[in-house]
C-alpha positions in Angstrom: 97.8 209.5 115.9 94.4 207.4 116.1 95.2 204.0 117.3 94.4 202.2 114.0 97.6 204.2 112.5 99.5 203.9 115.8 99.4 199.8 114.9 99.9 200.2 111.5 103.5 202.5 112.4 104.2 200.0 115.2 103.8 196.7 113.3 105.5 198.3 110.1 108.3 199.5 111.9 109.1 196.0 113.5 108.9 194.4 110.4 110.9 197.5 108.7 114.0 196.4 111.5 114.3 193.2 109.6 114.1 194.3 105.9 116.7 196.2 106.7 119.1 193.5 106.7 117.6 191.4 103.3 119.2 192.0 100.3 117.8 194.3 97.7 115.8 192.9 95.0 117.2 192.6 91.7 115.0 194.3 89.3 112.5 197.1 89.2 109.1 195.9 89.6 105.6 197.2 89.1 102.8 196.4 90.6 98.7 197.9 90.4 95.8 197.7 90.7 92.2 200.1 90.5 89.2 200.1 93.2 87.2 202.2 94.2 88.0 204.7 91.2 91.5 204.9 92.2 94.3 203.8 90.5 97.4 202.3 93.0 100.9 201.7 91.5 103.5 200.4 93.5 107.2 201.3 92.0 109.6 198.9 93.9 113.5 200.1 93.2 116.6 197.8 93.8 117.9 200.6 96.6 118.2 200.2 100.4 114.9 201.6 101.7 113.1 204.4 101.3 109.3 204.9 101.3 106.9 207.6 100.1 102.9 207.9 99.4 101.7 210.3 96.9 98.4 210.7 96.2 97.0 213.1 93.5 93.3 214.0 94.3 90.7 215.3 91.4 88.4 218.1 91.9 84.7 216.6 93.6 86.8 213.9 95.0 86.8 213.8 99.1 89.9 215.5 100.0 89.7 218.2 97.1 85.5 218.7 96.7 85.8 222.7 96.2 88.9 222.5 94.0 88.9 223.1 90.6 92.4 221.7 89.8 93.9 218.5 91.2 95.7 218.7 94.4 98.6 216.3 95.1 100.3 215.3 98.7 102.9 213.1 99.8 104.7 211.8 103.3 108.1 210.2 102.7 111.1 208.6 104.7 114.4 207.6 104.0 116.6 204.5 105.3 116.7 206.2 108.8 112.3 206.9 109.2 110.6 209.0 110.4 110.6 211.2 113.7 107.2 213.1 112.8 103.4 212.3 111.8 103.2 211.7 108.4 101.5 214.7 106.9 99.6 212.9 104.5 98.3 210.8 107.8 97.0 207.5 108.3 97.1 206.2 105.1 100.8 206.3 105.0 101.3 204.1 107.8 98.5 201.8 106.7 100.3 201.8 103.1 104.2 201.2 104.7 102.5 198.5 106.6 101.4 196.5 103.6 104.5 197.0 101.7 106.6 196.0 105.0 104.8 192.9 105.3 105.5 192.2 101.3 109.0 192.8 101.7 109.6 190.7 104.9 107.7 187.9 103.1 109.7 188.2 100.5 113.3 188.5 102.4 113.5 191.3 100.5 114.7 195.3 100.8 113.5 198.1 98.5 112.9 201.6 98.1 109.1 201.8 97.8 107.2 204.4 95.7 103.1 204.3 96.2 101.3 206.4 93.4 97.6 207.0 94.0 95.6 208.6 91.6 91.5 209.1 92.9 89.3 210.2 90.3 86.1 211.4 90.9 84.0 208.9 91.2 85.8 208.3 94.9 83.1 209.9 97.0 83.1 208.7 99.7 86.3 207.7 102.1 85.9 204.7 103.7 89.3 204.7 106.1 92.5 203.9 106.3 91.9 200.2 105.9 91.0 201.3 102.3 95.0 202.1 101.1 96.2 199.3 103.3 93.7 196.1 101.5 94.6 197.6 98.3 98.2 198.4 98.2 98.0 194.8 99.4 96.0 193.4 96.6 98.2 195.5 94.3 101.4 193.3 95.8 99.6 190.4 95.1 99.3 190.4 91.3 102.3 189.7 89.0 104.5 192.8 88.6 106.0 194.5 85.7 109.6 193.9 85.5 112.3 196.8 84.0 116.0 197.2 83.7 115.9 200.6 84.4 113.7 203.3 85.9 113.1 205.2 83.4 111.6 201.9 81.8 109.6 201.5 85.2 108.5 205.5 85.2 107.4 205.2 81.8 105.0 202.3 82.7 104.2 204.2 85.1 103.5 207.3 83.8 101.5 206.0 80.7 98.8 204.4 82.9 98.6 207.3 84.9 96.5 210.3 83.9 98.5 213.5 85.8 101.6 214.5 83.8 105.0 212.9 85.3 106.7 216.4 86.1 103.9 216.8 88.6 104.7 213.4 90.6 108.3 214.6 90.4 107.7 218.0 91.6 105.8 216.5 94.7 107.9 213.5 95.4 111.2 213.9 97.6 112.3 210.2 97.0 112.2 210.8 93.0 114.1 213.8 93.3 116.5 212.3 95.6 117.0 209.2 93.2 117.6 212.0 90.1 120.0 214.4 92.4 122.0 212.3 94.7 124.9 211.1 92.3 125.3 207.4 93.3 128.4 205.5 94.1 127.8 203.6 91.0 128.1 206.6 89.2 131.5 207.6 90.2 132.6 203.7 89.5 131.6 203.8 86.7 133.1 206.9 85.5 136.5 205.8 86.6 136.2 202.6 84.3 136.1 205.0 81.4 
């Protein structure tokens, strides 16, 4: 782990021991923003936390410049983290930083969902800091608030340009949110 990733894990991670113990937030909330021909949205779900980073990657774009399809990768952890490097690498520790900051500012807990769409006019990478400044700006504008997330995911999804199915296929915190059958569920089904 480069050392510019090794603070981003370490400072996260203190902050993460915190957010732990806020309550969750109340709603599910949306936030983005575009630089740099990439498109950042930032799905925050009232659940105990959880964080992933997907990022889809068009052909002639740096991490896909032979391709002729676009590639897609994704790092994630559950409530209990990690205890390997993140195989999308640094930019997944410089993203959990900036949303572990956001929700220790806010006294708040969340699952966190980072999509990241770069287009081709991305030519150039320009590090790490790059995901952590703009998931950050991204968590400074107003979010969209929903009900439900399948209000959230069609926000989502309609601003996006790669089909839903193929952020579901590659994201393990989605599928767990769709296959797990909640606590909730089985409350609510008694009520019946």
């Amino acid at each position: 782990m480069r050392s510019v990733s090794a603070v981003d894990s370490m400072l996260s991670l203190n902050l993460l021991e915190k957010v732990k113990q806020f309550p969750l937030i109340n709603e599910y909330q949306v936030y983005e923003t575009v630089a740099l021909d990439n498109r950042w949205f930032i799905l925050m779900i009232p659940s105990y936390w959880s964080y992933e980073l997907i990022e889809a990657w068009y052909p002639k774009t740096v991490w896909n410049l032979e391709g002729q399809t676009t590639v897609m990768y994704s790092s994630h952890e559950f409530f209990e983290g990690r205890n390997t490097y993140a195989e999308i690498g640094g930019c997944y520790y410089a993203s959990r930083l900036a949303i572990s900051e956001f929700l220790n500012k806010e006294g708040r807990q969340a699952m966190a969902i980072v999509f990241r769409e770069a287009h081709p006019g991305y030519i150039l990478p320009v590090g790490v800091w790059n995901v952590r400044e703009h998931v950050r700006q991204a968590l400074k504008n107003t979010p969209m608030k929903f009900n439900t997330l399948k209000e959230a995911s069609k926000y989502i999804f309609s601003k996006l340009d790669i089909p839903a199915k193929n952020w579901f296929v590659n994201s393990k915190v989605l599928q767990s949110i769709k296959l797990q059958k909640r606590l909730a569920d089985y409350i609510s089904e008694s009520k019946k």
